[in-house]
N, C-alpha and C positions, 0 to 999 in steps of 0.2 A: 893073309896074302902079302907078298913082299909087293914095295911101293913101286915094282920095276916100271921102267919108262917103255919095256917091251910089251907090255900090256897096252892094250887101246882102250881110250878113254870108257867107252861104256861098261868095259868090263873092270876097269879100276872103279867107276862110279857105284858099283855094285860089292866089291870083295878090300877095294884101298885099307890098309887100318884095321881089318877089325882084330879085337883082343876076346878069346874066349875064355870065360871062369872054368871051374875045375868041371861045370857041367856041361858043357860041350853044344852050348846052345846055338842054335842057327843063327836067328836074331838078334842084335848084336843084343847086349845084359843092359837094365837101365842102372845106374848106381847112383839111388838117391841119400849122398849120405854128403855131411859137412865139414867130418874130419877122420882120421884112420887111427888104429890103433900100431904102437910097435913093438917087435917084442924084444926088444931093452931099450935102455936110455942110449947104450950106445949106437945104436941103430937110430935111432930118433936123432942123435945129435949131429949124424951122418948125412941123414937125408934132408935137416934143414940148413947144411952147410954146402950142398951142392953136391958131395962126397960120394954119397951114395945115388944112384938113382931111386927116384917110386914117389909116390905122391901123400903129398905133404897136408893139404887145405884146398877144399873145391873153390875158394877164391879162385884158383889158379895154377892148379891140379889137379885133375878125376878123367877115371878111365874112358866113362860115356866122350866127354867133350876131348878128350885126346884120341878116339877113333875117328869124330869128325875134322878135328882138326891137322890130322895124316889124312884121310879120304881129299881134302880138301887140297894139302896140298902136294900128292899123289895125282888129281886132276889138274892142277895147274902147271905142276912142273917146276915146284917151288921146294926148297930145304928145309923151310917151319912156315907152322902157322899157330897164330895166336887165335880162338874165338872171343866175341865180344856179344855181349847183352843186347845191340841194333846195330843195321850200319851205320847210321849216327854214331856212335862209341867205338868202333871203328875208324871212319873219318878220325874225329878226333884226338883217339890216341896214335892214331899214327901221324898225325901232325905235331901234337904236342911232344912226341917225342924226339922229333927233330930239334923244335925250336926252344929258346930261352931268351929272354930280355934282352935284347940291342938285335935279336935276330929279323930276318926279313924273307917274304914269304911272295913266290909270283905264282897267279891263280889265272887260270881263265874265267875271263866273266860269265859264260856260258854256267851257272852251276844249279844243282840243286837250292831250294829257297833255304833248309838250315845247313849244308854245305858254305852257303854263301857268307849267312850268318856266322859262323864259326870264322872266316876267314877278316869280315868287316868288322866283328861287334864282340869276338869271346878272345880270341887273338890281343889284340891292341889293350883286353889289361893287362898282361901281362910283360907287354913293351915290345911285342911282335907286331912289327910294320909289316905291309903288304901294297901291291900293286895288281889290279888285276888288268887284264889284256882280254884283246881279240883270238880266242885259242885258236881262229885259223892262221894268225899274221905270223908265222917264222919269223920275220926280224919286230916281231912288237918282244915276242918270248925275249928276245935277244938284247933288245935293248933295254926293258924291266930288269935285265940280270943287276945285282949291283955288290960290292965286294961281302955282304953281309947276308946275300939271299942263301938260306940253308935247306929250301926245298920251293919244287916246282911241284904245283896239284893242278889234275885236269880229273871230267869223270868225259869218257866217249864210247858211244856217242852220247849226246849232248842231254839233258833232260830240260825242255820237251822237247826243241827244235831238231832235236837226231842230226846235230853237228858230229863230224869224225875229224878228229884229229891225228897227225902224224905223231904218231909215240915215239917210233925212232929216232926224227929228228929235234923233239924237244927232249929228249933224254940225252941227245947229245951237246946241244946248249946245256942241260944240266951239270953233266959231268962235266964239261969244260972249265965249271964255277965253281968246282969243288962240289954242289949242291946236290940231293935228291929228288928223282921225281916220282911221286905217287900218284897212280892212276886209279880210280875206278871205275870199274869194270863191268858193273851191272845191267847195263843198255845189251853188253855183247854176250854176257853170258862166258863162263871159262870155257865153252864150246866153241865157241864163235870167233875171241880173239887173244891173243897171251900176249900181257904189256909184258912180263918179266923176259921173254925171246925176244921182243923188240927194246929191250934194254933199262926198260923202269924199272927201279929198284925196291917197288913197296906195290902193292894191288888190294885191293880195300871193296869188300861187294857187302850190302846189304844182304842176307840170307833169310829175309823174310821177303824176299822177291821171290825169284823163281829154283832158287833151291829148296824152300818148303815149299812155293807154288801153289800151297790148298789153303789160305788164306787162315794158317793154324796158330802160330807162333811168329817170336821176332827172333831175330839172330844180327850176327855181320861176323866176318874175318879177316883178318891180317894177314898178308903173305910175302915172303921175300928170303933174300939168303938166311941162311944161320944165324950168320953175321948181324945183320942187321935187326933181325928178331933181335935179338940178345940184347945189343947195344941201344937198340933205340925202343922195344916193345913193350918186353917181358918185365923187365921192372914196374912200366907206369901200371900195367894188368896189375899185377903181383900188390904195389904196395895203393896205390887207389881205389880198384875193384870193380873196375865196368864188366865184369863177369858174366857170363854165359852160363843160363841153369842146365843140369843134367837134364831133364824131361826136355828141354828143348833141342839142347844138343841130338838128344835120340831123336826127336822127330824131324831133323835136319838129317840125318842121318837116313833115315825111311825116303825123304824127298829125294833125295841123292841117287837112291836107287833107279827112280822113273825120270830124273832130270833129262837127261838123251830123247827119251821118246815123248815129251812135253815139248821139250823147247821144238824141236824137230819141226812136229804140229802145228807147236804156234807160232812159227815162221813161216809156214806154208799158207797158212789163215792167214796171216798180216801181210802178206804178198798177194792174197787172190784179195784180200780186202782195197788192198792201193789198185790195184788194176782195176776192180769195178768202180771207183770213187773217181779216177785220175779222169781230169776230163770234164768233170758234173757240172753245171749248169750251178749252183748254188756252192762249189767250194772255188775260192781263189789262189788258195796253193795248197801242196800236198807233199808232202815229207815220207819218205820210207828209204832204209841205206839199200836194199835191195836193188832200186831200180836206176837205168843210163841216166834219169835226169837230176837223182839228186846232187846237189852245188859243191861235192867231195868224194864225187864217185873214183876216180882215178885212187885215192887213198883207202876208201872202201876194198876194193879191188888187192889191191896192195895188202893188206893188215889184216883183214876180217876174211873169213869163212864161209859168209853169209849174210843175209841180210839184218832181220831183228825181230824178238815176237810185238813190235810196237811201230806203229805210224801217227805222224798227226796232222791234221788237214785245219784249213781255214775257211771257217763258214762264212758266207756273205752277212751284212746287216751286222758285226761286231757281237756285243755281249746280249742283246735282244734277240738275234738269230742263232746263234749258241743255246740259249737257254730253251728258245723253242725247240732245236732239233733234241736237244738232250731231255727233255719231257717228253718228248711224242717216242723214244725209247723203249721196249716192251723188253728186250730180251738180254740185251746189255746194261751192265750196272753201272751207275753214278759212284765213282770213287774216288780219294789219292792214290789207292795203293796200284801194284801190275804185275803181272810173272803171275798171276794166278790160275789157276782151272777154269775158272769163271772170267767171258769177256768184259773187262771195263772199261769204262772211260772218266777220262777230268776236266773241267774248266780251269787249267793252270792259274792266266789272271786272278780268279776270284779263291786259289783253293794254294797247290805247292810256292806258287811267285806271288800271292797276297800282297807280301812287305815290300816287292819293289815295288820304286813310283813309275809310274805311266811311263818317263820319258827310257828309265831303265828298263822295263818291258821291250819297248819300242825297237831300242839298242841292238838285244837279243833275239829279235823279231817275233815274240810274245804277244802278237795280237788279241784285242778282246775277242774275236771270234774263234783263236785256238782254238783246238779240243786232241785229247794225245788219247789213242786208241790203245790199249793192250789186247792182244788176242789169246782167246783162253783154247777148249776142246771141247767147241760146239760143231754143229756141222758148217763147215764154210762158206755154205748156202744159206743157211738160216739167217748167219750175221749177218750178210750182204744184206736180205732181202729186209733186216731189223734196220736197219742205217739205213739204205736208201728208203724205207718207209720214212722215217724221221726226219730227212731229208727232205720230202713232203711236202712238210709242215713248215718248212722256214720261210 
């Protein structure tokens, strides 16, 4: 099926990309192989010079992981996409491919804990400076700019706090500086919101969230112009190898299909979840982009589609009434991970933000009593009545 943009999303999420062998198979083909045969040397010398098209080495060529990665960026609304082995290796390489030594990097403090990592502690060997900021403050973006910043990274909303940030207008601080902004994307889902339409020029999701959603594999992808593919991606994939296996590609591929009617669900869950919580006698605050009170709603409104399949509340009593509520639990799981089938939850402090100290929790409003809720496709009424049991207990 062509990548047309006349197609609606759930019906590209289903048919985007696919390549069928000489056997005419429904399912897309898996291709577990490492490298291809050609049939001459001139052909061969063709296709490793660019010359020709067709695939070279599953480092960085194979037909399974190039259906997902047209499917992918046929939903987004994107020119290429690269796959990658995690969103971690994503992240990543789409940073390191902007930067080099004397470069400088502006991050919102808000980020994932090895997001954060990558930007304080794997960066700066290689002589890339950074500043990270309040992603709500417009003029902090603004004033972090400096003649040497080569890219601006946010991920919104926020992980866990489900902060939302203005894409469009820190993309345009970006471009102003010459610089790029890479967003990711995975709090909203490529359903939910497109940083590349509101002007980012890179989008980076972890695809072991809710594009496999059955807590099967890992994945992540790259997405942006051509252009930028090309210039900034394809090589560090190519000669490095943060690589995407074909068996995984294919079952990213499979999730792809029910993404729409998943995510759908567990946004409807995570909004009747916030509305019976919002209120409780035992939580002190309550985060969901859904709803009039969160502290960015006018930009929600603006950017997003919807709300999120995740909220996260604060239990009374810190990391003691946390730990109670999250033990007296029957039906929700204790995890990091979210975007799954199955409802989870996390103790951020003690579990993703480990490595901050206290006072950078505190910063980011990382309470010890967190807990960040992912909603899965149980009945809506079960969850409730699992949580507020556990709630109970504190």
């Amino acid at each position: 099926m062509s990548a047309s943009k006349s197609y609606r999303a759930e019906t590209r999420l289903v048919h985007a990309g696919t390549l069928r062998s000489q056997f005419g198979e429904i399912s897309e083909a898996l291709f577990l192989t490492q490298a291809y045969v050609y049939p001459s040397a001139e052909e061969c010398e063709a296709r490793f010079s660019g010359k020709m098209p067709g695939y070279v080495y599953s480092r960085y060529s194979n037909p399974t992981i190039a259906m997902f990665e047209q499917r992918m960026a046929a939903l987004e609304g994107a020119e290429a996409a690269r796959a990658t082995a995690t969103g971690m290796a994503a992240v990543t390489t789409a940073l390191m491919g902007l930067v080099r030594a004397g470069d400088h990097v502006v991050a919102a403090k808000a980020l994932f804990g090895s997001c954060r990592w990558v930007i304080e502690e794997w960066l700066p060997r290689f002589g890339v400076t950074s500043t990270l900021v309040n992603g709500c403050d417009l003029s902090a973006w603004q004033g972090a700019v400096q003649k040497n910043t080569k890219a601006l990274f946010m991920e919104t909303p926020t992980n866990p706090t489900l902060e939302v940030y203005d894409i469009a207008a820190v993309a345009a601080i970006a471009h102003a500086a010459g610089a790029k902004l890479v967003v990711d994307n995975v709090f909203a889902t490529p359903l939910y919101q497109s940083p590349l339409a509101l002007g980012a020029d890179c989008v980076v999701y972890s695809a072991t969230k809710h594009i496999d959603g059955q807590g099967r594999v890992l994945g992540g992808v790259i997405l942006g112009a051509e252009k930028f593919i090309m210039d900034h991606v394809h090589q560090v994939i190519r000669q490095t190898g943060p690589s995407l296996s074909p068996f995984n590609a294919w079952v990213l591929l499979k999730g792809l299909e029910t993404l729409a009617v998943r995510v759908e669900r567990q946004t409807a869950t995570a909004a009747r979840v916030a509305d019976a919580l919002a209120g409780h006698g035992k939580i002190s605050r309550l985060i969901y982009p859904g709803r009039k009170d969160h502290p960015q709603a006018a930009v929600v409104a603006r950017q997003m589609k919807a709300g999120s399949t995740l909220c996260s509340f604060e239990i009374e009593d810190g990391k003691d009434g946390a730990f109670r509520f999250l033990n007296a639990l029957k039906l929700t799981g204790i995890t990091n991970n979210l975007g799954d089938a199955k409802s989870l939850i996390t103790h951020p402090t003690t579990t993703t933000h480990q490595r901050l100290t206290p006072a950078q929790r505190a910063e980011l409003g990382i309470g010890d009593g967190l807990v960040r809720f992912s909603a899965g496709l149980e009945h809506p009424d079960d969850l409730v009545d699992d949580l507020l049991t556990a709630l109970a207990a504190v």
